[in-house]
VOKOL-928440 format. One record per residue: residue in three letters; z, x, y of N, C-alpha, C in turn. Coordinates in steps of 0.1 Angstrom, whole numbers, padded with zeros to 4 digits. Each point is the difference from the previous one (the first is absolute). Example, Ala and Ser with C-alpha at 12.3 -4.5 7.8 and 13.67 -1.06 7.14 Angstrom:
<site aa="ALA" n_Z="0078" n_X="0132" n_Y="-0057" ca_Z="0000" ca_X="-0009" ca_Y="0012" c_Z="0000" c_X="0009" c_Y="0012"/>
<site aa="SER" n_Z="-0007" n_X="-0004" n_Y="0011" ca_Z="0000" ca_X="0009" ca_Y="0011" c_Z="0008" c_X="-0008" c_Y="0011"/>
END
This chain:
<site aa="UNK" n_Z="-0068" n_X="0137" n_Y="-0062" ca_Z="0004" ca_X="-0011" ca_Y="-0007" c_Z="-0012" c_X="-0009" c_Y="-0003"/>
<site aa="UNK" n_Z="-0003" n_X="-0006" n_Y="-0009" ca_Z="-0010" ca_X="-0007" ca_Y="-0008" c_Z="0002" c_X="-0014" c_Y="0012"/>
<site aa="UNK" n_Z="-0011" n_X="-0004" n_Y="0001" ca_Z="0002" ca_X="-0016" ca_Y="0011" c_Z="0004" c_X="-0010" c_Y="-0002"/>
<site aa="UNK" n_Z="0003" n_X="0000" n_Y="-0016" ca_Z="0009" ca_X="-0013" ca_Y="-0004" c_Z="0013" c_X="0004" c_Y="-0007"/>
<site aa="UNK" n_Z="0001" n_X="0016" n_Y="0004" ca_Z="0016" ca_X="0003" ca_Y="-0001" c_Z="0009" c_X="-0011" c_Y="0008"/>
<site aa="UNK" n_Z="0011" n_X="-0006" n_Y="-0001" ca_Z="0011" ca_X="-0004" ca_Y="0003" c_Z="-0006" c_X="-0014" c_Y="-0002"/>
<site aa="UNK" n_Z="-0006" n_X="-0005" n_Y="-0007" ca_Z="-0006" ca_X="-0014" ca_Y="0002" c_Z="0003" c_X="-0006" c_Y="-0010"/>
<site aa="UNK" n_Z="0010" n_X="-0015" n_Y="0000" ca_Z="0000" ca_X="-0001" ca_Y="-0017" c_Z="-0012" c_X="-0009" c_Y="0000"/>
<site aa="UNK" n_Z="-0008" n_X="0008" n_Y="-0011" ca_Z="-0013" ca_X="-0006" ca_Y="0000" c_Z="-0008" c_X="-0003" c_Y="0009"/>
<site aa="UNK" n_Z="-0008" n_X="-0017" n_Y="0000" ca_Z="-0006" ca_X="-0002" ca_Y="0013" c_Z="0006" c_X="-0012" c_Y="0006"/>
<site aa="UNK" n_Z="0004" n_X="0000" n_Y="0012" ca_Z="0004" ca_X="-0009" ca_Y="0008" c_Z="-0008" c_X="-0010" c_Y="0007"/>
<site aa="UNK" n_Z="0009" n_X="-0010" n_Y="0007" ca_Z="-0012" ca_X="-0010" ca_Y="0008" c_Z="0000" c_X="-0015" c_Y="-0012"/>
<site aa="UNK" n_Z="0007" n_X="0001" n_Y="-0007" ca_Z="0002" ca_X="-0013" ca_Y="-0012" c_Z="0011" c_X="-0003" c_Y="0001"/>
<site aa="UNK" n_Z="0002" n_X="-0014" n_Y="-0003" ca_Z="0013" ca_X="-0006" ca_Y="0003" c_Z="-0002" c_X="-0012" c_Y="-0009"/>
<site aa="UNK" n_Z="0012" n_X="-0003" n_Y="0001" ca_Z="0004" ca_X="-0013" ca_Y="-0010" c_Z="0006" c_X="-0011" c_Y="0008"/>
<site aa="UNK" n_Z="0005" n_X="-0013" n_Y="0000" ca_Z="0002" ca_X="-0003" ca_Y="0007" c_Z="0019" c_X="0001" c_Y="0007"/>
<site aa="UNK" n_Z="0004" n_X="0005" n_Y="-0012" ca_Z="0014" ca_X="0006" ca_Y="0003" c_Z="-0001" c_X="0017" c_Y="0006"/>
<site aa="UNK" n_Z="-0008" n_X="0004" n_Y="-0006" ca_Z="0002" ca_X="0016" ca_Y="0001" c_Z="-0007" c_X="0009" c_Y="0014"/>
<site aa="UNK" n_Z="-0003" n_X="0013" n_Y="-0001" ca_Z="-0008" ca_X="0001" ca_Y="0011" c_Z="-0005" c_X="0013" c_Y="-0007"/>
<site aa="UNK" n_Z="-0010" n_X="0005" n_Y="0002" ca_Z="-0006" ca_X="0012" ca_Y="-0010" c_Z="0004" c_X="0002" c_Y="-0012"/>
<site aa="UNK" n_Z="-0001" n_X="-0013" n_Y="-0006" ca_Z="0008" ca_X="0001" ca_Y="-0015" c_Z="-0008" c_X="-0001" c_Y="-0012"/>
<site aa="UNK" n_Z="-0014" n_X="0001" n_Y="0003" ca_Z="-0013" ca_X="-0002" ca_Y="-0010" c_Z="-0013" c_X="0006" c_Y="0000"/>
<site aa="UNK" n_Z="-0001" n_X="-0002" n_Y="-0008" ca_Z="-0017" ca_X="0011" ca_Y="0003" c_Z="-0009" c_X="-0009" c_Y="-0013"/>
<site aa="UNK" n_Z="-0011" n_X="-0007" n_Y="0009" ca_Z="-0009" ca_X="-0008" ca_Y="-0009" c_Z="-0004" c_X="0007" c_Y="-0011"/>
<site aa="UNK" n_Z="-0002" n_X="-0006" n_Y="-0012" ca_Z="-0005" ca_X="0011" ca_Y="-0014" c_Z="-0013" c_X="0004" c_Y="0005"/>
<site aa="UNK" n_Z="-0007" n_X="-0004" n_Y="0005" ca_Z="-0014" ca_X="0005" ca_Y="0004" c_Z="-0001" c_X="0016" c_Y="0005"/>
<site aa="UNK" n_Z="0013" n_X="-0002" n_Y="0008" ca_Z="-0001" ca_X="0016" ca_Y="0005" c_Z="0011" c_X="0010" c_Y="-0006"/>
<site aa="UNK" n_Z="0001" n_X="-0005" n_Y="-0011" ca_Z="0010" ca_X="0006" ca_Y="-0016" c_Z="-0004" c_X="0012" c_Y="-0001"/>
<site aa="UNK" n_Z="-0014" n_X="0000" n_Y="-0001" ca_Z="-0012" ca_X="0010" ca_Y="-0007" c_Z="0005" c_X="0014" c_Y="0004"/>
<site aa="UNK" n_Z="0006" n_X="0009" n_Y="0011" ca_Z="-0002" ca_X="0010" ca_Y="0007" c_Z="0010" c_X="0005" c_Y="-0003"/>
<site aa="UNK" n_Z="0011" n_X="-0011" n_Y="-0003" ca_Z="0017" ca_X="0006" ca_Y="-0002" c_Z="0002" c_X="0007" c_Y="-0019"/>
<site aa="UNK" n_Z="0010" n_X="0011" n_Y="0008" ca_Z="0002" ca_X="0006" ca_Y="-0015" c_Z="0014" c_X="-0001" c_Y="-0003"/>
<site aa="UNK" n_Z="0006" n_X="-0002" n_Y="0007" ca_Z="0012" ca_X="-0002" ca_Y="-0002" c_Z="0005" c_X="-0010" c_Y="0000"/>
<site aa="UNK" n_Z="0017" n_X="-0005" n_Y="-0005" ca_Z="0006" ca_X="-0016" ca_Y="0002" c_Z="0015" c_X="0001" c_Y="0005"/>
<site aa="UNK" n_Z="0005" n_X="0014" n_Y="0003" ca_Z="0013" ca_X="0003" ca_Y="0003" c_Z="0000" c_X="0010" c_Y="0008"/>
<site aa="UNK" n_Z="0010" n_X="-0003" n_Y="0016" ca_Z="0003" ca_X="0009" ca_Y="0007" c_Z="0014" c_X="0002" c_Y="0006"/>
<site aa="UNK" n_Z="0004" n_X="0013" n_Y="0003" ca_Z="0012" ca_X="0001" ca_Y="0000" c_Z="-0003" c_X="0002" c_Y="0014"/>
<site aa="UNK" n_Z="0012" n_X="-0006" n_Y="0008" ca_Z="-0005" ca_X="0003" ca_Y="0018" c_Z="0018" c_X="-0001" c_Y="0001"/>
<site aa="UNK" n_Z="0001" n_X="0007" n_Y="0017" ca_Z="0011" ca_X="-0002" ca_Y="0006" c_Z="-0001" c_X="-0009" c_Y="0012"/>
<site aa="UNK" n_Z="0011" n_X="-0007" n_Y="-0002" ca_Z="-0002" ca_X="-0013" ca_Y="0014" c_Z="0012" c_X="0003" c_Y="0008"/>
<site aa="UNK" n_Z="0000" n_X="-0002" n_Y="0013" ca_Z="0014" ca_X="-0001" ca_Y="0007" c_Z="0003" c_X="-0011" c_Y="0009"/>
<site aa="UNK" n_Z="-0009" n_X="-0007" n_Y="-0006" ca_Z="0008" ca_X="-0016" ca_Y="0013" c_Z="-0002" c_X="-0011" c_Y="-0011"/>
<site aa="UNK" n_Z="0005" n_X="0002" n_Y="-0013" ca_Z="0001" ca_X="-0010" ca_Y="-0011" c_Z="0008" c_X="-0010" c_Y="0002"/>
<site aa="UNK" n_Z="-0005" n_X="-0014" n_Y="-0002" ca_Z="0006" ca_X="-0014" ca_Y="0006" c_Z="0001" c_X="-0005" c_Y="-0012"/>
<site aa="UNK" n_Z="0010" n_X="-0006" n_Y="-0005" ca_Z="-0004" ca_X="-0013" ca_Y="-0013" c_Z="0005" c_X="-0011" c_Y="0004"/>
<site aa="UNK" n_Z="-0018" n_X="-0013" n_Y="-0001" ca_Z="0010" ca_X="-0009" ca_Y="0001" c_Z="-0002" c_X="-0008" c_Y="-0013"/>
<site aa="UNK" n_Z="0007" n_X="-0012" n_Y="0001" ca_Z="0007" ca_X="-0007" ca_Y="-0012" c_Z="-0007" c_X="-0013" c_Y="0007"/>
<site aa="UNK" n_Z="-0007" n_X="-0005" n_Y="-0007" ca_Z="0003" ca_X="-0016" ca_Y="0005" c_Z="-0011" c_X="-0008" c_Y="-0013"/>
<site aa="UNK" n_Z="0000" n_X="-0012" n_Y="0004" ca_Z="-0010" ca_X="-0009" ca_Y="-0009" c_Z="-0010" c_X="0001" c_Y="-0001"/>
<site aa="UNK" n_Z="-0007" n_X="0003" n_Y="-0006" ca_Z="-0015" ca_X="-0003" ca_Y="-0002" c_Z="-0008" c_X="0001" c_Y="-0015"/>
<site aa="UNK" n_Z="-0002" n_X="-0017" n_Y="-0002" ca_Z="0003" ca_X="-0010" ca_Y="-0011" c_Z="0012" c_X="0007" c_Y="-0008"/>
<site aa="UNK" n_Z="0007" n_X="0010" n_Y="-0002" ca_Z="0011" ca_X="0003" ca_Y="-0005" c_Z="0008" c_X="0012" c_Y="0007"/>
<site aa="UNK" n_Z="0011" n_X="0000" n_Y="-0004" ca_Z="0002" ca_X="0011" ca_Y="0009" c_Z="0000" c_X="0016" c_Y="0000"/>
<site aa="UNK" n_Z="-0005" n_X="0006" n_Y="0012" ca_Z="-0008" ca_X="0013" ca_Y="-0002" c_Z="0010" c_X="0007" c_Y="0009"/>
<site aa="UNK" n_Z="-0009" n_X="0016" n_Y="-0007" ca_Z="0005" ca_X="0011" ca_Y="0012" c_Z="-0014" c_X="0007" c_Y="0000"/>
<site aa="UNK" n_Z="-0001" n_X="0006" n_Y="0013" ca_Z="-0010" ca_X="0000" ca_Y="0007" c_Z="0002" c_X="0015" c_Y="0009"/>
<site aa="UNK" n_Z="-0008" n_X="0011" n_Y="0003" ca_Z="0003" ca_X="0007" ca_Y="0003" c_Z="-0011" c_X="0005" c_Y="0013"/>
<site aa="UNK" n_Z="0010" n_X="0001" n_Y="0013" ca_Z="-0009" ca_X="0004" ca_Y="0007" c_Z="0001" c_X="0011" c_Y="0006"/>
<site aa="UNK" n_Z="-0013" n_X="0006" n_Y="0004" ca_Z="0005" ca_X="0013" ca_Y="0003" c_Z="-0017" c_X="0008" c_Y="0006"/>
<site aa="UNK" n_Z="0000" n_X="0010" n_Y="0009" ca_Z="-0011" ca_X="0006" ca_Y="0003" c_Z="-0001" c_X="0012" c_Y="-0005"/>
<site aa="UNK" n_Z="-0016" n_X="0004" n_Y="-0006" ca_Z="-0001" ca_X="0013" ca_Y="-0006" c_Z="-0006" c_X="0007" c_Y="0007"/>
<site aa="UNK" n_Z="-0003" n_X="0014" n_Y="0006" ca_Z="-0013" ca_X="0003" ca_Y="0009" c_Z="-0006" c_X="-0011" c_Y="0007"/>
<site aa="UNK" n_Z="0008" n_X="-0006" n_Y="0010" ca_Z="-0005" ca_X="-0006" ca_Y="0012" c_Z="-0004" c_X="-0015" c_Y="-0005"/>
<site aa="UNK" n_Z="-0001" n_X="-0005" n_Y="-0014" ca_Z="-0004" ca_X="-0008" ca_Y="-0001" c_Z="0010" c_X="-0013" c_Y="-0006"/>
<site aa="UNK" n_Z="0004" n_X="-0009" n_Y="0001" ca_Z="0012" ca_X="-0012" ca_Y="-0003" c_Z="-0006" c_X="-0004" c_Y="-0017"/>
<site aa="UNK" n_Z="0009" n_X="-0002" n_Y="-0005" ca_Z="0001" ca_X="-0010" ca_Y="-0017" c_Z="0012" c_X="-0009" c_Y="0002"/>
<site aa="UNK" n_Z="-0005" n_X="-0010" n_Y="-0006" ca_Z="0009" ca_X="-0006" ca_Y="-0006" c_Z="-0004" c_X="-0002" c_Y="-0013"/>
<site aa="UNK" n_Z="0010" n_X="0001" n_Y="-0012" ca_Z="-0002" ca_X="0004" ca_Y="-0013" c_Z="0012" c_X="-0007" c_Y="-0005"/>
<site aa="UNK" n_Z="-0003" n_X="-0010" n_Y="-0011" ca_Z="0009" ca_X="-0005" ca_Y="-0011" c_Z="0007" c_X="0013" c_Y="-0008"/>
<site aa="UNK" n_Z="0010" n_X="0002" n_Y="-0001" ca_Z="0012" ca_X="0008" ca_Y="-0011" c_Z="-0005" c_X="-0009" c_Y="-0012"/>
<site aa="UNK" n_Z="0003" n_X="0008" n_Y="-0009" ca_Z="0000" ca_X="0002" ca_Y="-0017" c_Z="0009" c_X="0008" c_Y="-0006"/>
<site aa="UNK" n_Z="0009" n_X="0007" n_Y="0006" ca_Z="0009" ca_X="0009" ca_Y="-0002" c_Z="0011" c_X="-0010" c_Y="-0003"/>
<site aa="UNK" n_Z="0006" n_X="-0001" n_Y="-0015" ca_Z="0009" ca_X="-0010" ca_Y="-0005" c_Z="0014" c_X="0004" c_Y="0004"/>
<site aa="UNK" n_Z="0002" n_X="0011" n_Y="0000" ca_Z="0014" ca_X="0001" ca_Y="0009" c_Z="0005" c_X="-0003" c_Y="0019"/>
<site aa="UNK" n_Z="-0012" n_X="0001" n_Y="0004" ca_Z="-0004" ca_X="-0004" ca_Y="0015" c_Z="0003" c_X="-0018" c_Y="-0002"/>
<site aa="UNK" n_Z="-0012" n_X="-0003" n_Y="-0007" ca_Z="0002" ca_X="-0014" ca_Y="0003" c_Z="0011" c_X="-0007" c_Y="-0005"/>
<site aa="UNK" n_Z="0008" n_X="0003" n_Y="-0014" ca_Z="0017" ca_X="-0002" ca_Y="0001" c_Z="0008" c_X="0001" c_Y="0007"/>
<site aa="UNK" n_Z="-0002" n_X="0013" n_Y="0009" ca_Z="0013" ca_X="0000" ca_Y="0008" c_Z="-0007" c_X="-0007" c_Y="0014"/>
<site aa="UNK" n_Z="-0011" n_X="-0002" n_Y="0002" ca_Z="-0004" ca_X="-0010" ca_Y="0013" c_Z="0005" c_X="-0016" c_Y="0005"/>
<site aa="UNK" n_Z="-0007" n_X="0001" n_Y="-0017" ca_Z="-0003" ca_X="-0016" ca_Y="-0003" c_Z="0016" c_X="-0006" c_Y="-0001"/>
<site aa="UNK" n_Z="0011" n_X="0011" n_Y="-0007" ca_Z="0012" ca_X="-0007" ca_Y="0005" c_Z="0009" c_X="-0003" c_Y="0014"/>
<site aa="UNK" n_Z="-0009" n_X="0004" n_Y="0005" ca_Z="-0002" ca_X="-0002" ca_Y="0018" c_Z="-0002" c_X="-0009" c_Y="0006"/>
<site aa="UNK" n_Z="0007" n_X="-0002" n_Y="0008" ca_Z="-0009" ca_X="-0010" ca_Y="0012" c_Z="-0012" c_X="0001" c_Y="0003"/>
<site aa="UNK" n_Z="-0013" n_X="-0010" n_Y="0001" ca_Z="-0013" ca_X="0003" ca_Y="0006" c_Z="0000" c_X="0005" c_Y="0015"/>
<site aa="UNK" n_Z="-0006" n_X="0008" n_Y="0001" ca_Z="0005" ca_X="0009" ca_Y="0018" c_Z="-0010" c_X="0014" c_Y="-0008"/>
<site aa="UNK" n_Z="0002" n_X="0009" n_Y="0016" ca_Z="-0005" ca_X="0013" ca_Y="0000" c_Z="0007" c_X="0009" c_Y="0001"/>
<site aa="UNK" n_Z="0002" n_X="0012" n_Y="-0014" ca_Z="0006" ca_X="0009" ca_Y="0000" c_Z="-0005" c_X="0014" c_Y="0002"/>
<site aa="UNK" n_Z="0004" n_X="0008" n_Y="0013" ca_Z="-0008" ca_X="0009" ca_Y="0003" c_Z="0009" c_X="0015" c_Y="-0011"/>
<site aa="UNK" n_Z="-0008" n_X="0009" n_Y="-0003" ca_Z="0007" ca_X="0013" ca_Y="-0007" c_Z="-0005" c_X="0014" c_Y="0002"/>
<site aa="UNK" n_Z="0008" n_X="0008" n_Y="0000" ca_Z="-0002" ca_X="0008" ca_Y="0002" c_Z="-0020" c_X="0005" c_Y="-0004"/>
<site aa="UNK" n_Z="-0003" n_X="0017" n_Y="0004" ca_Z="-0009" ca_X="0004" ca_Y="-0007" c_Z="-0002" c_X="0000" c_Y="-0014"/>
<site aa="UNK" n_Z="-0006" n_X="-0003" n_Y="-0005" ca_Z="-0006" ca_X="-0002" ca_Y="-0014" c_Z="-0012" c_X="0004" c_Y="-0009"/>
<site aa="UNK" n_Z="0003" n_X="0001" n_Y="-0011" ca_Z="-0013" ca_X="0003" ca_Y="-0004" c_Z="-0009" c_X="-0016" c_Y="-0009"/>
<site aa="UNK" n_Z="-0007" n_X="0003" n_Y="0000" ca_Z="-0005" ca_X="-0017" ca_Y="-0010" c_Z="-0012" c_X="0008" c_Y="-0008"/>
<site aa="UNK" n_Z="0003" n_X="-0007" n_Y="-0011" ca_Z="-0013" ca_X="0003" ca_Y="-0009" c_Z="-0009" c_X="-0011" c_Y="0003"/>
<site aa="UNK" n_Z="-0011" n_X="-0002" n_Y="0004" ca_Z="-0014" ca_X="-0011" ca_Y="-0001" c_Z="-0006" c_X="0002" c_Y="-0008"/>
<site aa="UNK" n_Z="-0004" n_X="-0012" n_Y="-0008" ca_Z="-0005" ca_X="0003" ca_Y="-0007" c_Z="-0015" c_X="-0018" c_Y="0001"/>
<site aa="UNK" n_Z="-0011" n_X="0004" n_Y="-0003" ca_Z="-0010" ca_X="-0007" ca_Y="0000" c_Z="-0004" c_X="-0009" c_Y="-0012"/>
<site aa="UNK" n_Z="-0001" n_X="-0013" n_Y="-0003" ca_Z="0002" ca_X="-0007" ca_Y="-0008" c_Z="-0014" c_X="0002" c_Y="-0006"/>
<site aa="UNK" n_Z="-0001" n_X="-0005" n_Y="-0012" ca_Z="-0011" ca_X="-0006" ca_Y="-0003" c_Z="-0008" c_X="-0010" c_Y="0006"/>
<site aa="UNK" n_Z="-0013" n_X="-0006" n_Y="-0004" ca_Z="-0006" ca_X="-0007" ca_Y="0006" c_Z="0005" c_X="-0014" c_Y="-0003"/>
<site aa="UNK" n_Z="0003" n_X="-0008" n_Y="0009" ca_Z="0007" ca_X="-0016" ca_Y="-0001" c_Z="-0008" c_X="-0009" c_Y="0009"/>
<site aa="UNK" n_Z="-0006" n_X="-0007" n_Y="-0002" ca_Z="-0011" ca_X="-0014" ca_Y="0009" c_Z="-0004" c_X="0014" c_Y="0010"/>
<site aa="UNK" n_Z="-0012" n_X="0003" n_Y="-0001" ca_Z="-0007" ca_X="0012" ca_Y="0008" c_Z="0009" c_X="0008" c_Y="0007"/>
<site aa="UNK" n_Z="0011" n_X="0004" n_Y="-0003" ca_Z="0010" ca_X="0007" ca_Y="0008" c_Z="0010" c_X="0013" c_Y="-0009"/>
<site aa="UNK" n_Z="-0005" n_X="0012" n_Y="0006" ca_Z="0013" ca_X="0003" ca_Y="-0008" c_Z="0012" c_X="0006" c_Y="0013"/>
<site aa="UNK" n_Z="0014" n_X="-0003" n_Y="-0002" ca_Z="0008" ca_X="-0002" ca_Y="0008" c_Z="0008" c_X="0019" c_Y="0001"/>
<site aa="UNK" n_Z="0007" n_X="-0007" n_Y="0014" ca_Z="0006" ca_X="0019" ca_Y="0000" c_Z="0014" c_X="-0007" c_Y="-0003"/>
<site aa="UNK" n_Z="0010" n_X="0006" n_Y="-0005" ca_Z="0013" ca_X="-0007" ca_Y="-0004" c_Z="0010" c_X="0014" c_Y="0003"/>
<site aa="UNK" n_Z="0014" n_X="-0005" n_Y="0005" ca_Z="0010" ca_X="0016" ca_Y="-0001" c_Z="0005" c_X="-0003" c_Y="-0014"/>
<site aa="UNK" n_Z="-0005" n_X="0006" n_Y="-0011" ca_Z="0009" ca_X="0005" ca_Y="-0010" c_Z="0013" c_X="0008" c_Y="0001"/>
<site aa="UNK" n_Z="0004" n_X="0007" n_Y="0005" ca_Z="0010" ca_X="0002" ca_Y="0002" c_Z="0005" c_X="0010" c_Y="0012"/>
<site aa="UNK" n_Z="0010" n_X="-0004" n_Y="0003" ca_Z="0008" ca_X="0004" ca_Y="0013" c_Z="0012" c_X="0011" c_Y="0000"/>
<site aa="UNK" n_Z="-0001" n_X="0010" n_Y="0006" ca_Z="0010" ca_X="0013" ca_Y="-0005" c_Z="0005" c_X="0005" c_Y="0014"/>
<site aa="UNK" n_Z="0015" n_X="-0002" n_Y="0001" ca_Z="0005" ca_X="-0003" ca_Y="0009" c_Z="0012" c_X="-0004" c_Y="0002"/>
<site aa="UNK" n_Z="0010" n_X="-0001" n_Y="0014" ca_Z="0011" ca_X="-0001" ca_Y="0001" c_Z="-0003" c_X="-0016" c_Y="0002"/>
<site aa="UNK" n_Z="0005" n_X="-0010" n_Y="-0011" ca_Z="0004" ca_X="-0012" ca_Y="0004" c_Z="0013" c_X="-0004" c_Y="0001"/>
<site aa="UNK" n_Z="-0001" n_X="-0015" n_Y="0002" ca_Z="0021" ca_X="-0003" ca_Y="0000" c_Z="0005" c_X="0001" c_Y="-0010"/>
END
């Protein structure tokens, strides 16, 4: 296995909501890709404020913790009609996918979530 197999991307960057949810543009340069398809099995969503209201996904991949903003428009509809709280779900799959570059940062986000929800 290649050494940055199971890695999304590079870790160790954070935001002040997130937690390995960024990777400075500086170290942009090495990556070839912007989308990965992974399987998670301790997927948590929570729901709450922050400056508007979000869903948020957390979850470990190979040993390592994210927390990652949802973009997945069907996720965040049927969340956001929710109470703010933490909803745990089954195994899942998530697409991640790596933003472009935004104030020296490009961000990891779950595009989308494939899976048994409510």
């Amino acid at each position: 296995m290649h050494p940055a197999a199971g890695l999304l991307w590079i870790n160790g960057h954070h935001t002040a909501a997130g937690v390995n949810d960024c990777v400075p543009v500086e170290y942009i340069g090495g990556i070839n890709d912007s989308l990965k398809l992974i399987l998670v099995r301790d997927l948590q969503l929570h729901v709450f404020m922050y400056y508007r209201r979000r869903v948020q996904a957390e979850f470990s991949f190979s040993g390592v913790r994210y927390s990652l903003w949802v973009t997945d428009p069907v996720i965040e509809d049927t969340y956001l009609a929710q109470a703010d709280g933490v909803y745990n779900l089954d195994a899942s799959y998530l697409t991640v996918s790596l933003s472009g570059p935004y104030l020296g940062r490009c961000y990891k986000l779950v595009a989308a979530i494939i899976g048994r929800h409510p």
